[in-house]
N, C-alpha and C positions, 0 to 999 in steps of 0.2 A: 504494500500500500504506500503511496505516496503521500506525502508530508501533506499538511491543510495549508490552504490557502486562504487567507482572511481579507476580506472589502467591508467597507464604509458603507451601508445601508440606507434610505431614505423608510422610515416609518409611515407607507404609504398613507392608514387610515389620518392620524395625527395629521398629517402636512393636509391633506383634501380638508380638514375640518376648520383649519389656519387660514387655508384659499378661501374657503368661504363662494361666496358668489362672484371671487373674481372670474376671469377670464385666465388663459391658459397665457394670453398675451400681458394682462393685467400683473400676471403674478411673476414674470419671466421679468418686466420691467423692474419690478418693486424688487427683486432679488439682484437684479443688474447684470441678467445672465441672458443669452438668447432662447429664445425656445423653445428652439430645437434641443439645446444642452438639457432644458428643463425635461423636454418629453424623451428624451434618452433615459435621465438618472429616473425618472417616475417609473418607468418600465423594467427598468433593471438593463437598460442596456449599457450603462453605463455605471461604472461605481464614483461613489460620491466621491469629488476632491478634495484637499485641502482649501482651495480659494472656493471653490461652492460653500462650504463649510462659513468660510469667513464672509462671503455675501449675507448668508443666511442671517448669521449673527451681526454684521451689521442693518441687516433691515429688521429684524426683531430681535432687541438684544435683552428682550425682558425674557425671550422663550428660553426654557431648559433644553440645553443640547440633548441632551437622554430622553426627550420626549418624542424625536423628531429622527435621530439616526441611532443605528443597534450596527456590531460587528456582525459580521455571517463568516459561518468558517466554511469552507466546502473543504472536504478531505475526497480522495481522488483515489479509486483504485483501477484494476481494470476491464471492470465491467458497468461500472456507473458510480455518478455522484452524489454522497451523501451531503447534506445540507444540516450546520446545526447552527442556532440562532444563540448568541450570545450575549448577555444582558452586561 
């Protein structure tokens, strides 16, 4: 088995709750991100970055980072990948 691999998670329910009634365009501005970036890290096609991270916080620096992103570990073997979510 191959080592885990760990990324930076977006807490999808959390952030949609945050958005509220914005727009997908509304909310990409207000974070200072395109959104396209946005609709990547929302899907998981992307893992959260450092400087997303630092947008996020600076556009809502009242929210708790633990509320909003979780590490995911995937461990790799070679028939498929387990997924374990860690707090």
């Amino acid at each position: 088995m191959k080592p885990a691999s760990s990324y930076i998670r977006l807490n999808l329910s959390n952030f949609l709750r945050l958005q509220g009634d914005m727009t997908e365009v509304e909310m990409a501005r207000t974070l200072n991100v395109s959104r396209t970036q946005l609709w990547r890290i929302k899907r998981k096609n992307s893992a959260v970055g450092q400087e997303f991270i630092m947008k996020f916080k600076n556009a809502f620096p009242d929210e708790p980072f633990e509320d909003y992103f979780f590490v995911e570990s995937v461990m790799l073997n070679q028939h498929h990948a387990c997924v374990k979510h860690i707090s």
